[in-house]
C-alpha positions as a LaTeX table, in Angstrom:
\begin{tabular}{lrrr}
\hline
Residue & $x$ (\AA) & $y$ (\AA) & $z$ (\AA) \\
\hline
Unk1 & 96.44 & 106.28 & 102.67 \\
Unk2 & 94.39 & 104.49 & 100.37 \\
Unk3 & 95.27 & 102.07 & 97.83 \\
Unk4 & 94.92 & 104.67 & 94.63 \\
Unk5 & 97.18 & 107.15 & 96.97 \\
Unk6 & 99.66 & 104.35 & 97.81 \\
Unk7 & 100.40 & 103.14 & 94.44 \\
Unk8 & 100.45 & 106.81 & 92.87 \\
Unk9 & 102.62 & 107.90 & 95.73 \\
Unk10 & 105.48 & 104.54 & 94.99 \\
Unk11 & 105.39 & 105.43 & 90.76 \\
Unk12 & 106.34 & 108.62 & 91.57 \\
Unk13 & 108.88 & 107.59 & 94.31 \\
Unk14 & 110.61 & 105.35 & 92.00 \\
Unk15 & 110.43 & 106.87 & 88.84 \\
Unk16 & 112.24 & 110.20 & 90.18 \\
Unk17 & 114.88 & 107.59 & 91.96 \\
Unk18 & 115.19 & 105.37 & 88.71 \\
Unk19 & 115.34 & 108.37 & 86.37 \\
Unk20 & 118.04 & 109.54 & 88.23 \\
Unk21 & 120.14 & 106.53 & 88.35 \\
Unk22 & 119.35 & 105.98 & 84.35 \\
Unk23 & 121.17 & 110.23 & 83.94 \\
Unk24 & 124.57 & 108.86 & 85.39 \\
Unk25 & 124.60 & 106.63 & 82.35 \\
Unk26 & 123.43 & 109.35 & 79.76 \\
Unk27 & 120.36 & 107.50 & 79.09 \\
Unk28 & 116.97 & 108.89 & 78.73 \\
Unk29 & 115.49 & 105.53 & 78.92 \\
Unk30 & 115.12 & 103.91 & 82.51 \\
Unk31 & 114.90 & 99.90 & 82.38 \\
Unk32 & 114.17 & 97.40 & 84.56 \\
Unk33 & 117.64 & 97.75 & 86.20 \\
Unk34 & 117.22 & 101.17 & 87.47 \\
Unk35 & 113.82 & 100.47 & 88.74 \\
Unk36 & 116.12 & 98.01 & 90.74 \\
Unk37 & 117.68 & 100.26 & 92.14 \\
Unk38 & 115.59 & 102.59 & 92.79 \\
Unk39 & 113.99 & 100.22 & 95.00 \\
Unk40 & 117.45 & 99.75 & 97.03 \\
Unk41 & 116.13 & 103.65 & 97.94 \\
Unk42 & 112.86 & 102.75 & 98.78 \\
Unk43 & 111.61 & 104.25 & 102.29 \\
Unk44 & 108.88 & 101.30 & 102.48 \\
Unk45 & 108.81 & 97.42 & 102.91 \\
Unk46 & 109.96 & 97.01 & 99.45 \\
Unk47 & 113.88 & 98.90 & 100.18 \\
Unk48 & 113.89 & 97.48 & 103.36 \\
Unk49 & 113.72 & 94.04 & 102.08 \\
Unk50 & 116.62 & 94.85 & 99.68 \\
Unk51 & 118.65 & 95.94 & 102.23 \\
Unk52 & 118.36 & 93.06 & 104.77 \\
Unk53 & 119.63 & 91.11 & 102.37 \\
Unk54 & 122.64 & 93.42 & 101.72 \\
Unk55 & 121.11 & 94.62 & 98.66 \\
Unk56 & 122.04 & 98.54 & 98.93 \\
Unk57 & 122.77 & 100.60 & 96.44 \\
Unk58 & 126.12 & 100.41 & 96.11 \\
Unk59 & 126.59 & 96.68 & 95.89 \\
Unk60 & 123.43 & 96.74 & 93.14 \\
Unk61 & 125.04 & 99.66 & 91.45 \\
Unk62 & 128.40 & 97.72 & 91.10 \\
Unk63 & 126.24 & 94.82 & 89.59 \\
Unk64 & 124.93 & 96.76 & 86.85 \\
Unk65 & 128.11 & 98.27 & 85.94 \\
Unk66 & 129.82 & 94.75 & 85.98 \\
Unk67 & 126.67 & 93.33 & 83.96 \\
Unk68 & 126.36 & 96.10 & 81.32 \\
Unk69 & 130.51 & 95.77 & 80.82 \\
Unk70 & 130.03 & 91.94 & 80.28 \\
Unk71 & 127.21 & 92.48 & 77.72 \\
Unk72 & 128.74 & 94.74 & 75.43 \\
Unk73 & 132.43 & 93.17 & 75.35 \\
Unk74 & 130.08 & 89.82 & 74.41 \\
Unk75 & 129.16 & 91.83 & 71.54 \\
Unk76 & 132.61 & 93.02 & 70.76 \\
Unk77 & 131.81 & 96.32 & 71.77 \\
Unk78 & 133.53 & 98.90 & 74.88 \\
Unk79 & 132.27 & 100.57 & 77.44 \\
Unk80 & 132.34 & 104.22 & 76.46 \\
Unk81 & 130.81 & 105.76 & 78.78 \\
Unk82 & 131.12 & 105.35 & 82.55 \\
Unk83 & 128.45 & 106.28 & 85.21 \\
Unk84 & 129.02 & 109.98 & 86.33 \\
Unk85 & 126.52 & 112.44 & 88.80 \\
Unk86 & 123.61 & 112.32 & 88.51 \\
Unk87 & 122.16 & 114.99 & 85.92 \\
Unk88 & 118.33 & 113.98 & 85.63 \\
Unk89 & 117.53 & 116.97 & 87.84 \\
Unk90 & 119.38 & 119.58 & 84.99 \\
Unk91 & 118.01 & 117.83 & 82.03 \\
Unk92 & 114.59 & 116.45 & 80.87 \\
Unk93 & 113.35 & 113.98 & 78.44 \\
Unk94 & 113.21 & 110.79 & 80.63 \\
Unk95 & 110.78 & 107.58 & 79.81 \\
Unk96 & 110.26 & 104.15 & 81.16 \\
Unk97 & 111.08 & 101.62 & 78.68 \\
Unk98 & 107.95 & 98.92 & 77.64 \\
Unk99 & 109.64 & 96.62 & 80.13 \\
Unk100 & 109.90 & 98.96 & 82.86 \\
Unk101 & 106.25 & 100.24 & 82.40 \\
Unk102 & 104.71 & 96.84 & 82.11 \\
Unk103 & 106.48 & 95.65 & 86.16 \\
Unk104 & 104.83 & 98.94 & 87.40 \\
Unk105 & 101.16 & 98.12 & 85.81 \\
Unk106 & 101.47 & 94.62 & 87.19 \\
Unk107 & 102.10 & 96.03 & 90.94 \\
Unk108 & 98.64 & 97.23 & 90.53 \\
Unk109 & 96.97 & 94.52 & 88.98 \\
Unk110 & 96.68 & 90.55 & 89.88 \\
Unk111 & 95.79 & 91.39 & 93.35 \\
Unk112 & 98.22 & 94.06 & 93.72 \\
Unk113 & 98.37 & 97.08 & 95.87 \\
Unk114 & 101.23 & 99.42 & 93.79 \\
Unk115 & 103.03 & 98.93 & 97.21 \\
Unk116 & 106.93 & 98.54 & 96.64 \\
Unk117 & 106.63 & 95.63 & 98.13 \\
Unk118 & 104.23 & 94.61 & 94.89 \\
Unk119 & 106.95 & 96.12 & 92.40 \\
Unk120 & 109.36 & 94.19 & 93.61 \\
Unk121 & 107.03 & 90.92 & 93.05 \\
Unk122 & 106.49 & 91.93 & 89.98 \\
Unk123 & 110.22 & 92.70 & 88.82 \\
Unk124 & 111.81 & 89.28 & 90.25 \\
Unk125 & 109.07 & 88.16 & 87.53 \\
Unk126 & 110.78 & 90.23 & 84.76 \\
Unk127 & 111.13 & 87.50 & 82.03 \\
Unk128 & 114.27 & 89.15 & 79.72 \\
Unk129 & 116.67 & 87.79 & 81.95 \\
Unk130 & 118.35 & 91.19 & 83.42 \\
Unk131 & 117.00 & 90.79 & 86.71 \\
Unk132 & 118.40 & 86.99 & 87.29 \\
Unk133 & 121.54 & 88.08 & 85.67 \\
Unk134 & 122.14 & 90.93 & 88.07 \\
Unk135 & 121.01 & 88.70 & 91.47 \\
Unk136 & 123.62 & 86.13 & 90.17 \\
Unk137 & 126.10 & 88.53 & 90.67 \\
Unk138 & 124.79 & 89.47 & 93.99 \\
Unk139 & 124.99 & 85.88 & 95.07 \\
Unk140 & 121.12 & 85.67 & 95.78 \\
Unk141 & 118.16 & 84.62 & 94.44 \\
Unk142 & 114.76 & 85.50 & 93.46 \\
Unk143 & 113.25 & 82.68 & 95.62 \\
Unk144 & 115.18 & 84.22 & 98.41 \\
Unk145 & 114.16 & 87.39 & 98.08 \\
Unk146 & 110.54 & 85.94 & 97.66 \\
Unk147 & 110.62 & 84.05 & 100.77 \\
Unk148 & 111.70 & 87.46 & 102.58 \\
Unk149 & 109.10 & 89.20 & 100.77 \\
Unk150 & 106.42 & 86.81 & 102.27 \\
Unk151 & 107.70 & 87.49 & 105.84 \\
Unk152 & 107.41 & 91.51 & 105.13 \\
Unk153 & 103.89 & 91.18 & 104.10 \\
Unk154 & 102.76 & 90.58 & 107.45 \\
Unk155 & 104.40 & 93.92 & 108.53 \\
Unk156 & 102.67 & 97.30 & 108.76 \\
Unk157 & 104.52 & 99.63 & 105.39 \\
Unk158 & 105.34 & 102.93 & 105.96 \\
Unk159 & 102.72 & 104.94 & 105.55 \\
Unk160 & 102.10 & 109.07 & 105.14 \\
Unk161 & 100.14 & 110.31 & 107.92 \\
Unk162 & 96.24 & 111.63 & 107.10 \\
Unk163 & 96.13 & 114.24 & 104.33 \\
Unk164 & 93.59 & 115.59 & 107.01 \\
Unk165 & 96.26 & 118.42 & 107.70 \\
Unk166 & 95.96 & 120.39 & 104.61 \\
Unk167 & 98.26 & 122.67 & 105.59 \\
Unk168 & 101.11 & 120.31 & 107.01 \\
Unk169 & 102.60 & 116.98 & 105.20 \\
Unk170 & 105.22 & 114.33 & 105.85 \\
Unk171 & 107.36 & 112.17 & 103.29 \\
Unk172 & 109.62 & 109.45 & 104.29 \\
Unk173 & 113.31 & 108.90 & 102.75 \\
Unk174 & 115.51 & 106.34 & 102.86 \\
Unk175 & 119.19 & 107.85 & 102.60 \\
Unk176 & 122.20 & 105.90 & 101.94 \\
Unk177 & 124.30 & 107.51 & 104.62 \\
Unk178 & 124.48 & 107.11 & 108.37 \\
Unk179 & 122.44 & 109.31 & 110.04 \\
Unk180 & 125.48 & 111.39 & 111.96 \\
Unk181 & 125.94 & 112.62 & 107.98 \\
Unk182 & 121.99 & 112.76 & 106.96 \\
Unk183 & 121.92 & 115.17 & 110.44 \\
Unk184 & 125.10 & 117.16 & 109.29 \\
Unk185 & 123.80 & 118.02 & 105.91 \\
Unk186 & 119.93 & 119.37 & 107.00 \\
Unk187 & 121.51 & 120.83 & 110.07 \\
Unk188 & 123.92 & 123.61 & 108.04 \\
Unk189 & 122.61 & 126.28 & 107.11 \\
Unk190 & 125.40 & 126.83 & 104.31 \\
Unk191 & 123.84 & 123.19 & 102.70 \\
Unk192 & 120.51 & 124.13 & 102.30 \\
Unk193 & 120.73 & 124.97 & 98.62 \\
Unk194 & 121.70 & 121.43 & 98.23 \\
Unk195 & 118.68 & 120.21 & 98.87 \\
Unk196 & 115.93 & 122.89 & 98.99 \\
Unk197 & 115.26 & 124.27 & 95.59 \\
Unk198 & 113.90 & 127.46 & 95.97 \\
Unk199 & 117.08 & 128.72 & 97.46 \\
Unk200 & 120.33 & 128.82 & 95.74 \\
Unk201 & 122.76 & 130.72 & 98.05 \\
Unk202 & 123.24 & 131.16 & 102.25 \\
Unk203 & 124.87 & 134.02 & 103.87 \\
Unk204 & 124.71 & 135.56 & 107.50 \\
Unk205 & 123.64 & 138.85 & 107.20 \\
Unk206 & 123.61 & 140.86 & 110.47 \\
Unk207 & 123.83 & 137.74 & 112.35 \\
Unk208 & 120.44 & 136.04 & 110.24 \\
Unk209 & 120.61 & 133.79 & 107.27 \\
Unk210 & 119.62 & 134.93 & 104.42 \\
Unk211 & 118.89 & 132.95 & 101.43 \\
Unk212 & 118.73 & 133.95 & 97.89 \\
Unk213 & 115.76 & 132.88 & 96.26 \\
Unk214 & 116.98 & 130.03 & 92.99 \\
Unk215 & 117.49 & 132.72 & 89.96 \\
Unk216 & 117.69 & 129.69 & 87.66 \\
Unk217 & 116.51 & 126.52 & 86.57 \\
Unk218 & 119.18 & 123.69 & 86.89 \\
Unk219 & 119.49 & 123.70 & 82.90 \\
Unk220 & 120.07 & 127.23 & 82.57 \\
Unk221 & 116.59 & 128.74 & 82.22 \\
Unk222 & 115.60 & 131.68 & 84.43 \\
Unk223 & 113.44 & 131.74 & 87.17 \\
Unk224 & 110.55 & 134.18 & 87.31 \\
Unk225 & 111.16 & 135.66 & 90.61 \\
Unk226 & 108.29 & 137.89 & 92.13 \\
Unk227 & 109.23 & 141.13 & 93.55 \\
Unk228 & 109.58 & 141.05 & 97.13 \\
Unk229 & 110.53 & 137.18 & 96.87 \\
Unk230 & 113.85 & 138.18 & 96.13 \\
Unk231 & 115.26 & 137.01 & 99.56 \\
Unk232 & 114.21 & 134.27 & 102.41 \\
Unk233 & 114.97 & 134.55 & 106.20 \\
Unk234 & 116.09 & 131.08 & 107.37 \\
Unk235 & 115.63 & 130.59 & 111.11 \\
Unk236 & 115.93 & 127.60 & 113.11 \\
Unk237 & 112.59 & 125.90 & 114.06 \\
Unk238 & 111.52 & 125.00 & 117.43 \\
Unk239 & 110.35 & 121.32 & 117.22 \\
Unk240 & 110.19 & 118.08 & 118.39 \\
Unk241 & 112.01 & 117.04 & 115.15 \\
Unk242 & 115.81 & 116.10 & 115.34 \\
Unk243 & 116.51 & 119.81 & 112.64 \\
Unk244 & 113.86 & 122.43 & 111.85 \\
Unk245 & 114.01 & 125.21 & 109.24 \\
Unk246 & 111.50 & 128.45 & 109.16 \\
Unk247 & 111.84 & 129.83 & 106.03 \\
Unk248 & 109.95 & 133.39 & 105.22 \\
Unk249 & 109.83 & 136.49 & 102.85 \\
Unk250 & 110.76 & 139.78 & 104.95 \\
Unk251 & 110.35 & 141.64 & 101.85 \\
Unk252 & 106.65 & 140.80 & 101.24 \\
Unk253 & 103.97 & 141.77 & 103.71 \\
Unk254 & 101.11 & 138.54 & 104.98 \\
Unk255 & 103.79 & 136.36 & 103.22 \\
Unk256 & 103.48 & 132.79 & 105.23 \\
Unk257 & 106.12 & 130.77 & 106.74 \\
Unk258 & 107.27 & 127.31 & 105.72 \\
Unk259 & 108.56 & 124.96 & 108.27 \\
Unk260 & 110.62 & 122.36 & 106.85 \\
Unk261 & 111.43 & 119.44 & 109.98 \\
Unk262 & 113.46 & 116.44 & 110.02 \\
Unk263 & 113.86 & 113.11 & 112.05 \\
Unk264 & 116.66 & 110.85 & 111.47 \\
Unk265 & 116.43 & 106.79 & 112.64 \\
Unk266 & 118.82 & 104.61 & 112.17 \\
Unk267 & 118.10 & 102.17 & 109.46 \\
Unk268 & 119.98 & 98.96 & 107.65 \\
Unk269 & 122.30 & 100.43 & 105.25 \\
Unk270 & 121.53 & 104.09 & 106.14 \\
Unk271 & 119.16 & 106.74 & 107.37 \\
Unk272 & 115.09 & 106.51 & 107.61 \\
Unk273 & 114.00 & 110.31 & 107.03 \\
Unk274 & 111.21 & 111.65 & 107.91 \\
Unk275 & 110.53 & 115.32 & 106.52 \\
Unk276 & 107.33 & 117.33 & 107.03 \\
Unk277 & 106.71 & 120.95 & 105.54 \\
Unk278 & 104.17 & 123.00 & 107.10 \\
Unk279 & 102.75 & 125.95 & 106.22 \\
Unk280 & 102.12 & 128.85 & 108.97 \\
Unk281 & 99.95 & 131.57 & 108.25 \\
Unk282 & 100.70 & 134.81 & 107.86 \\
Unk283 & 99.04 & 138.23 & 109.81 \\
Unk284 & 96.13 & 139.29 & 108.08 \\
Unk285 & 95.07 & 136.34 & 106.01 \\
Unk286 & 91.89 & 135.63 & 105.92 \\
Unk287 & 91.30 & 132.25 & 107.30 \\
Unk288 & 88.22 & 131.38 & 105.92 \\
Unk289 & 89.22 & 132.04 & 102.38 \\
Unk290 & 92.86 & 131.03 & 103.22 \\
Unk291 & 91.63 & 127.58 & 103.45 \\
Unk292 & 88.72 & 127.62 & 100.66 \\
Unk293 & 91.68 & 127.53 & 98.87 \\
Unk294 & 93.92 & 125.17 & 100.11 \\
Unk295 & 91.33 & 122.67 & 100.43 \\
Unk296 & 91.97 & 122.37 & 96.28 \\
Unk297 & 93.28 & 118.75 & 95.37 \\
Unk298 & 96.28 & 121.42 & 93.57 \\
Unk299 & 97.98 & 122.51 & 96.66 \\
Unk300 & 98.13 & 119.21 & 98.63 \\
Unk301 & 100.01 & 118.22 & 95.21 \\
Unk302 & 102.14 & 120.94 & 95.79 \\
Unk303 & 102.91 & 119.71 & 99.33 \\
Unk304 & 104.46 & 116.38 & 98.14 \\
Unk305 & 105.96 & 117.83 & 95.36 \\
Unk306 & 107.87 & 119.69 & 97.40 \\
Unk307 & 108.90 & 116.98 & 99.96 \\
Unk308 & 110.04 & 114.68 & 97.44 \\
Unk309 & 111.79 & 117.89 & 95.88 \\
Unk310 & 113.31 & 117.92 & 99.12 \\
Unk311 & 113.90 & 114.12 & 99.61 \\
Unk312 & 115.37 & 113.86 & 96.15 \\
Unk313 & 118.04 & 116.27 & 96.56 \\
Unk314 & 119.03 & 115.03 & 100.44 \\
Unk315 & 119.61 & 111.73 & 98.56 \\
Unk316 & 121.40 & 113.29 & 95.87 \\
Unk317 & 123.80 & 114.35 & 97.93 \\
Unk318 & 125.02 & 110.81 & 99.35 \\
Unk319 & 124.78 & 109.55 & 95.75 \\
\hline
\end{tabular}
């Protein structure tokens, strides 16, 4: 992945992960302490630094909440609102605040590679004070997590395999749950509408699943739903993966099949996820202009969108 690819690949990562956290508060405006924690969620070097030093989400959460109660009682002021689920995904409207925005930019400048290892350089230098308030109450500091951070740098990151593939991609996930419950979620077939979002009911239908294609947009709007799209057959993948899904349109003929895989390894605090969709296919395509088009820069977008669709809402669910 090159450097560009990298860095574009970690602002999107951790905005969608900080926007989120910034929702349970109400806020349209994420700051500098949920791109903290959206870095406790971070697949790469950068999360995985965090979390050898006991720095999950939880305990970070907690921090914030304890911080943001102690700022506004110092100006004589209560707490109002407490954090609730996390609503980014049914609303819109979310920024980065000037603070926020200027960590990112500095990842990528000053010799930096946008790597979440280089965001978190770059926050422990956030000069407001919020960061060094928030590590007091974690009992560590920034020089600690420094000195860790030099030891990581040596390490290989994770990394997305070639966008060779056009038609296949992988995404790695950190969850925040032990990977017996990452496995139980992916593995029922009556959960997949919790984290795929083309699908918004499961039913076994003369012994087949059968999904209903999403009739409407988390905040109420309708979805445009082709004819013949109406419906998906869900059918368990043969793979080398730890869960596969095939999903397909019985309705619509030389329709192609997605293949949705995942792998679950143990990791410190939680769950290392890999998930790869792949796209089979269908009789009577026409290869040739098949792939003419999905050589277009448009659809391998498309491909990540969809896997960090699909890694947003897995996490979501343990959240």
């Amino acid at each position: 992945m090159s450097k560009l690819s990298r860095a574009a690949a970690t602002a999107h990562t951790l905005s969608l992960a900080g926007m989120e956290e910034a929702s349970r508060y109400g806020t349209r405006d994420a700051d500098v302490e949920h791109l903290l924690l959206a870095l406790t969620l971070d697949a790469g070097l950068g999360g995985q630094v965090l979390r050898s030093l006991d720095l999950g989400l939880d305990r970070v959460r907690a921090a914030v909440d304890d911080e943001r109660v102690a700022q506004l009682a110092s100006l004589g002021v209560g707490v109002d609102h407490e954090p609730s689920e996390i609503v980014f995904h049914e609303t819109s409207g979310y920024e980065w605040t000037s603070q926020a925005l200027a960590i990112l930019n500095r990842a990528n400048t000053r010799g930096g590679d946008g790597s979440s290892l280089a965001v978190l350089r770059s926050l422990l230098d956030e000069p407001s004070g919020t960061i060094d308030a928030l590590l007091g109450r974690l009992g560590v500091t920034a020089a600690e997590i420094t000195a860790t951070l030099d030891q990581a740098g040596n390490l290989p990151d994770v990394d997305a395999p070639s966008a060779s593939e056009i038609l296949r991609k992988a995404h790695d996930v950190f969850v925040p749950a032990p990977p017996t419950e990452v496995d139980a979620l992916v593995s029922d077939p009556h959960r997949i509408p919790e984290w795929e979002p083309s699908i918004e009911s499961v039913a076994l239908r003369n012994g087949l699943w059968e999904g209903r294609s999403t009739s409407a947009h988390p905040d109420g709007r309708p979805v445009d739903v082709r004819a013949g799209f109406e419906r998906q057959l869900i059918e368990p993948s043969d793979c080398a993966a730890d869960v596969g899904w095939r999903f397909s349109y019985p309705d619509t003929e030389h329709s192609n099949t997605r293949v949705v895989t995942f792998r679950c390894e143990p990791a410190a605090g939680g769950t290392q996820l890999r998930i790869t969709v792949a796209w089979e296919r269908g009789p009577g395509k026409n290869p040739r202009r098949l792939r003419s088009f999905l050589l277009r820069p448009v659809f391998r977008v498309l491909l990540y969108t969809q896997l960090t669709q699909i890694g947003s809402g897995i996490t979501r669910a343990f959240r």
